[in-house]
MARVOKE-529681 format. One record per residue (C-alpha): residue number from 1; x, y, z. Coordinates in nm, 2 decimals. Layout:
<rs>
(r NUM, (X, Y, Z));
...
</rs>
This chain:
<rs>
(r 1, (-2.82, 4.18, 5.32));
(r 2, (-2.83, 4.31, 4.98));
(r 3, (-2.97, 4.68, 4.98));
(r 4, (-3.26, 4.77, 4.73));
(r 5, (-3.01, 4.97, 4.46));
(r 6, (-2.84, 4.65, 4.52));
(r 7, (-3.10, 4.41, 4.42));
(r 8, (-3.20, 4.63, 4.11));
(r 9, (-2.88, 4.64, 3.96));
(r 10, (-2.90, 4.32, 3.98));
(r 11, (-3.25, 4.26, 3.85));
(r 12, (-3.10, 4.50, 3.55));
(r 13, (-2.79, 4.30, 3.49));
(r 14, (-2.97, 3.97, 3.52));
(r 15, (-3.15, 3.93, 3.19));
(r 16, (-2.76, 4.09, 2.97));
(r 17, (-2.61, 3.78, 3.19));
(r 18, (-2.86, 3.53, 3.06));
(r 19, (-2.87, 3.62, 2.74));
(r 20, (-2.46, 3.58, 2.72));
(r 21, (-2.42, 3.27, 2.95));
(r 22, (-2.30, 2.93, 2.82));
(r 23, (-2.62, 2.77, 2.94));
(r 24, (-2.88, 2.83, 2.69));
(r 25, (-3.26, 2.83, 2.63));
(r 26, (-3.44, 2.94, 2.34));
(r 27, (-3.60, 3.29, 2.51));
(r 28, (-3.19, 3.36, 2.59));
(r 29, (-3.13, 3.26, 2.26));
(r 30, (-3.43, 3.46, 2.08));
(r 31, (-3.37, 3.76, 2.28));
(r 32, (-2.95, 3.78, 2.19));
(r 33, (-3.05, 3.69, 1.82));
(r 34, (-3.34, 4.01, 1.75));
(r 35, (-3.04, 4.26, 1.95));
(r 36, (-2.79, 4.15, 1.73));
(r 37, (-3.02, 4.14, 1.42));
(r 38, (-3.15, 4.50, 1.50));
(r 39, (-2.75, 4.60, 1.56));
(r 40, (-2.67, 4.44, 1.22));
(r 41, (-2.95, 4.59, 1.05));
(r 42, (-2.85, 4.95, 1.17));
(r 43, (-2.48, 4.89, 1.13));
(r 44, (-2.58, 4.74, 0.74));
(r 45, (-2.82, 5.07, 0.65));
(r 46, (-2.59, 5.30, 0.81));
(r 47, (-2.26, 5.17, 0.64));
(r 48, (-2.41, 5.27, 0.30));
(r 49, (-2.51, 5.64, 0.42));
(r 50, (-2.18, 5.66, 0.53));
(r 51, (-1.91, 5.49, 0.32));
(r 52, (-2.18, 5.39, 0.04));
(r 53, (-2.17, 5.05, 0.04));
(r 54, (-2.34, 4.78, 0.26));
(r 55, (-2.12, 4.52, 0.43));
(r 56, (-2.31, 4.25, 0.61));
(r 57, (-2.43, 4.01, 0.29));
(r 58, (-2.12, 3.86, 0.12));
(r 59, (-2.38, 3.75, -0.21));
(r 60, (-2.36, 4.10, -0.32));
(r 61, (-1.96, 4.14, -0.29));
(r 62, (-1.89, 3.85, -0.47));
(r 63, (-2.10, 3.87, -0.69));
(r 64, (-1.94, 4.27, -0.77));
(r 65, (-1.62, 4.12, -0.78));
(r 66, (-1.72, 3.89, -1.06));
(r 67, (-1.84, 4.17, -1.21));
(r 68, (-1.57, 4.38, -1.16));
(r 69, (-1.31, 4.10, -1.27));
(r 70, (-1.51, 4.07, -1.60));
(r 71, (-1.44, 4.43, -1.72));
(r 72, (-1.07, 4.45, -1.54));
(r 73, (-1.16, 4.72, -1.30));
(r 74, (-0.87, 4.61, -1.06));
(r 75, (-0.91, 4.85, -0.80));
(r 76, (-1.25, 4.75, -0.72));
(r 77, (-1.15, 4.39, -0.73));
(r 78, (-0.88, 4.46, -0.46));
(r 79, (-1.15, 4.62, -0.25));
(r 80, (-1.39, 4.34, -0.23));
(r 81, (-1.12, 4.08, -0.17));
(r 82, (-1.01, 4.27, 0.11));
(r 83, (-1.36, 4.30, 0.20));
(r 84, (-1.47, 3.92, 0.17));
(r 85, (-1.13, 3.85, 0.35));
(r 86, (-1.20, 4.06, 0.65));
(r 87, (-1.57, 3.92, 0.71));
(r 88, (-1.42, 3.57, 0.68));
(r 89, (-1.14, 3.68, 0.93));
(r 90, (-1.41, 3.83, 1.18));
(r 91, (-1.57, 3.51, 1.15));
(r 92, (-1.27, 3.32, 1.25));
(r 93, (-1.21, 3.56, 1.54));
(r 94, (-1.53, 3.50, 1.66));
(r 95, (-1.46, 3.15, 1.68));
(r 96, (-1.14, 3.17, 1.83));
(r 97, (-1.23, 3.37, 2.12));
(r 98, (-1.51, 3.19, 2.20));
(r 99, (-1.30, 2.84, 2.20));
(r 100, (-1.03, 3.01, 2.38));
(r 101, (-1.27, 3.18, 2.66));
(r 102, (-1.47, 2.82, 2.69));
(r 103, (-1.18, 2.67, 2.80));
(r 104, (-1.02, 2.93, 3.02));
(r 105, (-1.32, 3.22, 3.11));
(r 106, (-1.62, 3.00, 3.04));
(r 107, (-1.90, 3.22, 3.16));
(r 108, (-1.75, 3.49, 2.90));
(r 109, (-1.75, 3.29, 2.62));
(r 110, (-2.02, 3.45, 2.40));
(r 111, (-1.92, 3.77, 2.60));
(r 112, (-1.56, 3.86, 2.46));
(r 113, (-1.69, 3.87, 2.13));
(r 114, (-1.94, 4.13, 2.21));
(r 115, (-1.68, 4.30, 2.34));
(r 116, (-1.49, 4.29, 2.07));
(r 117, (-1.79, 4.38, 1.87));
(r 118, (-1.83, 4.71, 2.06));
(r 119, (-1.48, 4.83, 2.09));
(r 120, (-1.45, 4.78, 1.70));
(r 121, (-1.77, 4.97, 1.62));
(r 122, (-1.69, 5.22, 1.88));
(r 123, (-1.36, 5.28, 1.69));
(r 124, (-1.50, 5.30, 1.36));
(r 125, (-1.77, 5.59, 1.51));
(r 126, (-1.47, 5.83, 1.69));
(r 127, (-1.25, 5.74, 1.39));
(r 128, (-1.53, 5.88, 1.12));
(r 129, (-1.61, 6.18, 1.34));
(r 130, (-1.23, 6.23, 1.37));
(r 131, (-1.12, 6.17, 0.98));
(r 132, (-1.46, 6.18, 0.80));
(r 133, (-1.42, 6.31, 0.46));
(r 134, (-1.02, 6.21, 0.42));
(r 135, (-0.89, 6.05, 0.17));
(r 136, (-0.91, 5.66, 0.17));
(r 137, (-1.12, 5.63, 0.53));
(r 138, (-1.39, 5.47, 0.32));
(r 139, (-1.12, 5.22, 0.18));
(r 140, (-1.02, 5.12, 0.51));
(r 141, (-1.36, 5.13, 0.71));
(r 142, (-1.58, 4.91, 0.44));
(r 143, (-1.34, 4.62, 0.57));
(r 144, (-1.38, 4.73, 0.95));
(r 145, (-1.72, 4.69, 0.89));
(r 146, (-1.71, 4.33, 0.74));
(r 147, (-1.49, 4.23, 1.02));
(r 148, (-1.78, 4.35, 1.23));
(r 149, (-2.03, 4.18, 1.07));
(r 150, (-1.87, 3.86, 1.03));
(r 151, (-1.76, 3.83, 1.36));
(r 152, (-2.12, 3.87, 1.51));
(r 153, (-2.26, 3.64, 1.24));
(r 154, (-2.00, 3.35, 1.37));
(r 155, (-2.12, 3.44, 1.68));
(r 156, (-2.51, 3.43, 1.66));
(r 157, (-2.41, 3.05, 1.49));
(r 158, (-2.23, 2.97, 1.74));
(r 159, (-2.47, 3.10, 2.01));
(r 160, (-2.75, 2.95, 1.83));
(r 161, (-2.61, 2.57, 1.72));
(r 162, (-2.64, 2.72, 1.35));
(r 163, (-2.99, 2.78, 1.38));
(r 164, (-2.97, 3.17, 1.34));
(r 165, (-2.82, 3.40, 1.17));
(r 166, (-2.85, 3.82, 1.17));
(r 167, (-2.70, 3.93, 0.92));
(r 168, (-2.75, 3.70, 0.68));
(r 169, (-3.10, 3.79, 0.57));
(r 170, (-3.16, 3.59, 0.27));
(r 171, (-3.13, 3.27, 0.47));
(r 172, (-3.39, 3.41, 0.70));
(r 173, (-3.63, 3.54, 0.40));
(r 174, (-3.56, 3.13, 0.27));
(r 175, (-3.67, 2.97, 0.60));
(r 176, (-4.03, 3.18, 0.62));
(r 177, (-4.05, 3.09, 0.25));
(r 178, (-4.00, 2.72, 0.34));
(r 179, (-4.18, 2.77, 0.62));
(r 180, (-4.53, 2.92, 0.45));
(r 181, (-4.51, 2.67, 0.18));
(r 182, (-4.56, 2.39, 0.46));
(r 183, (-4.83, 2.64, 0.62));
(r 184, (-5.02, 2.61, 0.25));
(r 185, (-5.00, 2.26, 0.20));
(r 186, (-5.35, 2.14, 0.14));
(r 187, (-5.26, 1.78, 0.39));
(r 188, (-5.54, 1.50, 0.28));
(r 189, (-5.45, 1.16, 0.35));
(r 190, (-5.10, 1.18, 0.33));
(r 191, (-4.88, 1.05, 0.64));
(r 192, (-4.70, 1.16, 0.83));
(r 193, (-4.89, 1.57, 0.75));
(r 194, (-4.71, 1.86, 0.66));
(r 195, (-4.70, 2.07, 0.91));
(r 196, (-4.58, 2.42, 0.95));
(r 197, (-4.34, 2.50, 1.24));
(r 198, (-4.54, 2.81, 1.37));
(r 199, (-4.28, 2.88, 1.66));
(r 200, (-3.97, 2.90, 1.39));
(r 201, (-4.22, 3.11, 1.16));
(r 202, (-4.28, 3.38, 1.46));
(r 203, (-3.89, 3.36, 1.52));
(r 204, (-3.76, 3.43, 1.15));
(r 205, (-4.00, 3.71, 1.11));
(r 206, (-3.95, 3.85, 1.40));
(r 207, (-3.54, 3.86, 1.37));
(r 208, (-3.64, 4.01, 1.03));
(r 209, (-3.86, 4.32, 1.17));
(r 210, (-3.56, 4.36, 1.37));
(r 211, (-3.34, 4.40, 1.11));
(r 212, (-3.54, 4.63, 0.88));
(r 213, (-3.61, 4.87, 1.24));
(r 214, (-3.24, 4.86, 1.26));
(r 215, (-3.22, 4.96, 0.91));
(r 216, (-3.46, 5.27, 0.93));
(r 217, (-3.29, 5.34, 1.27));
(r 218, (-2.93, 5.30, 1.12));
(r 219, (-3.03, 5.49, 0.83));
(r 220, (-3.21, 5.78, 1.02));
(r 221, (-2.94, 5.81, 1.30));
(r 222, (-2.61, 5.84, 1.03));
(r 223, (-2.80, 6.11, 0.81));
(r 224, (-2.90, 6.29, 1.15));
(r 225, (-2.61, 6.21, 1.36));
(r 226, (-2.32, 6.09, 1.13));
(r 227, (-2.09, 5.88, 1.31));
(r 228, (-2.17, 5.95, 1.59));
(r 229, (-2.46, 5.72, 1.59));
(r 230, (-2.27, 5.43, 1.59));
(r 231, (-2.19, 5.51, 1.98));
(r 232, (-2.54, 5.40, 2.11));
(r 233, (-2.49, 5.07, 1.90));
(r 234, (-2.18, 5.01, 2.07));
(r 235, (-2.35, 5.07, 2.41));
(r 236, (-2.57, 4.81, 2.37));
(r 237, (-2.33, 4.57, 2.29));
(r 238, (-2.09, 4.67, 2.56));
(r 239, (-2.39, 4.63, 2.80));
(r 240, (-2.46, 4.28, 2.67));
(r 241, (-2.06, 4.20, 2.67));
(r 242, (-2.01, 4.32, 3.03));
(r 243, (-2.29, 4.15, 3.19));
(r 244, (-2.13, 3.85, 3.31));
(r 245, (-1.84, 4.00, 3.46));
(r 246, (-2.08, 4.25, 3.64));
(r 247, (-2.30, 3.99, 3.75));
(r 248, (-2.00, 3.83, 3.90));
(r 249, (-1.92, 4.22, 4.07));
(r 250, (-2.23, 4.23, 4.20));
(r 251, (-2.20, 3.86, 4.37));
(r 252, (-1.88, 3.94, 4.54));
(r 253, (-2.05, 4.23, 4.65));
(r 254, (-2.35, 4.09, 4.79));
(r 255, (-2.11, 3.79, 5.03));
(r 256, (-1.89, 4.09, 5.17));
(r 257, (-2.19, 4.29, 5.26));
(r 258, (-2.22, 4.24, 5.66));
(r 259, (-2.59, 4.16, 5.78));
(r 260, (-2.72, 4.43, 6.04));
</rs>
């Protein structure tokens, strides 16, 4: 029989596992999508304490790039290729592992990019306490960071069916525009009504407030804690990315465990 410590580690593990598994419902799906969006938020705000630039939204850097292409400054254009590559490349990793994982680990497949997630941001935290200040880190960990954030963007989508995104806020800022519009509309005999969908409205602003308490959290923790507040972050993700493999642990455990 399982013993007590037992059956709370596996109460703990539980709701990680369902939040990762290939089965979805919209709580599992809610609950990954507000984690990630406070993760992206922090990551996003901390980036430009850190290496003074943000590096989740992809509008701004090509947009700079334009910019920068129009008065010849080539250095800066090389920079935000490299950056716009290495989102795009996260993105496709993303994918990649979760294909690869459905087919051969399916209850990791949203896992292994968590994983991935954490090790990476991990990295880029021991890396900046290790080599902050030296020349060129920033050149090299603004398109860590994009990686980062692309590849949990593709991931999210992929999680999701495309219905969510974290770190792409201005699609989320769109949807509660769209959204409030329907809310407003002044319906008189018109058919079929417009109606508002009030459960997608509580959703969007909801992965919002997440990413702005990211933000202040990201923000607060790298101008308290430098890089090392990118460790916790990583934690989370790790816990999430684990789950199934611990839930599985804790299984095998639970069958070899001799009744008295």
């Amino acid at each position: 029989m399982p013993t007590a410590q037992h059956r709370l580690l596996a109460r703990a593990v539980t709701p990680l596992h369902e939040a990762v598994a290939p089965q979805r419902s919209e709580g599992t799906d809610r609950q990954l999508a507000l984690v990630l969006s406070f993760v992206a938020g922090a990551v996003n705000a901390g980036a430009l304490v850190a290496v003074g630039q943000y590096t989740s939204h992809m509008s701004g850097i090509v947009s700079a790039l334009a910019d920068h292409l129009a008065i010849g400054a080539w250095l800066l254009i090389a920079g935000g290729i490299a950056a716009l590559v290495a989102f795009t490349a996260g993105a496709a990793a993303s994918a990649w592992l979760i294909n690869w994982a459905r087919r051969h680990h399916g209850g990791a497949q949203y896992a292994l990019p968590l994983l991935l997630e954490s090790a990476l941001l991990a990295g880029f935290g021991l890396a900046g306490l290790a080599f902050q200040g030296a020349h060129g880190f920033a050149l090299a960990a603004v398109p860590l960071l994009c990686f980062i954030m692309g590849l949990q963007n593709a991931t999210i989508t992929k999680v999701s069916g495309a219905r969510m995104r974290t770190t792409h806020v201005t699609g989320i800022v769109t949807d509660i525009g769209i959204e409030l519009g329907k809310f407003a509309y002044w319906n008189r005999s018109e058919l079929p009504p417009v109606l508002a969908d009030r459960r997608k409205l509580r959703l969007l602003t909801s992965l919002l407030a997440a990413f702005f308490l990211g933000g202040v959290t990201g923000a607060l923790g790298f101008a308290r804690l430098g890089f090392a507040a990118t460790l916790p972050l990583a934690l989370i993700l790790a816990l999430y990315g684990s789950a199934p493999a611990a839930s599985a642990a804790l299984g095998r455990a639970a069958v070899r465990r001799p009744s008295p």
